[in-house]
N, C-alpha and C positions, 0 to 999 in steps of 0.2 A: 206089548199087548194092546188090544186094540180098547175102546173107551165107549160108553156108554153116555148119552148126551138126553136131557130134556128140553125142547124146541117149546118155546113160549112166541107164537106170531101175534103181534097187536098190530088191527088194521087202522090208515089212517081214519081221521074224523075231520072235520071243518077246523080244528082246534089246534089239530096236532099229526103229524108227520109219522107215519107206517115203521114199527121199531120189530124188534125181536131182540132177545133170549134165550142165550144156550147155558143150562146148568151143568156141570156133569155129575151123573146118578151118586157117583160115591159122595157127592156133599148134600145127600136127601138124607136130611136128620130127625127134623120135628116136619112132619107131615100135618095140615088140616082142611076139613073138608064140610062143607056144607052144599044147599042146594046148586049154591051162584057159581063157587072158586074152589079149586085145591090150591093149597098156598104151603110155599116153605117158612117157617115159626122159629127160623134158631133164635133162641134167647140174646138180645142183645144185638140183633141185626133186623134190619128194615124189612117185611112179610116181603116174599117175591110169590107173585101169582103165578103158576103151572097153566090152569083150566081157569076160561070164565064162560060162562055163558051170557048172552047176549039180553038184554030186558025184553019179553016178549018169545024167546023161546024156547027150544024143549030144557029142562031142567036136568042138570049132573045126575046121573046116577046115585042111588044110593051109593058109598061106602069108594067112590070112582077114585080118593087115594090109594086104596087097597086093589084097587085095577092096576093105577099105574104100575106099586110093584111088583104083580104080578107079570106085567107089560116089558120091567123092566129086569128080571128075571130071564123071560125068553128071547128079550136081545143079547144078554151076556152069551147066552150059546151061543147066537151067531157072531159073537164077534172072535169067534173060533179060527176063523179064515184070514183075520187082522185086520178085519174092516172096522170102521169106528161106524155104532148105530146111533140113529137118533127117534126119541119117541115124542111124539105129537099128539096131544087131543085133537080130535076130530070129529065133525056129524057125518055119519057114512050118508047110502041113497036112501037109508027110512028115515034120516036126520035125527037119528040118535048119536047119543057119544060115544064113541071110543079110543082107548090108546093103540097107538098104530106104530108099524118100526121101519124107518127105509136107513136101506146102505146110505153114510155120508155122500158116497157118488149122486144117487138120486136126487138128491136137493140142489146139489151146485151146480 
């Protein structure tokens, strides 16, 4: 069966070197969410950030943990076909946020 993934892209800075992080959905336990970050909370292990937004622009949604699993929810259906999805925050073209889903293929 195919896999549900959370895509964390951090762009480079003067400082530091362009990374990313893939979670996959079934180890989203302790969810938290404020204006800046959605962050994973498991007790006992290091916050790993989901969502940030940038100093200076539009701010998270309210409640945008409860987006993702809702985001993450209507990737499991597609991964019906045995495609592995991946979900991503994103600012669309009003540069608002949202979780987004593309086929593994799309990305690589």
């Amino acid at each position: 069966m195919a896999d549900v993934w959370v895509l964390r892209r951090i762009p480079a800075t003067d400082d530091r070197v362009a990374r990313s992080a893939l979670i996959r959905a079934d180890a989203l336990r302790h969810l938290e969410a404020n204006d800046y970050q959605v962050t994973l909370n498991d007790p006992g292990t290091e916050p790993v950030v989901l969502a940030d937004c940038e100093q200076g622009s539009h701010l998270l949604p309210f409640d945008f943990h409860v987006e993702l699993l809702a985001e993450i929810a209507r990737a499991r259906k597609r991964t019906e076909d045995g495609e592995d999805q991946v979900v991503i925050a994103e600012r669309d073209t009003s540069d608002e946020w949202a979780w987004k889903t593309y086929g593994l293929p799309e990305l690589a």
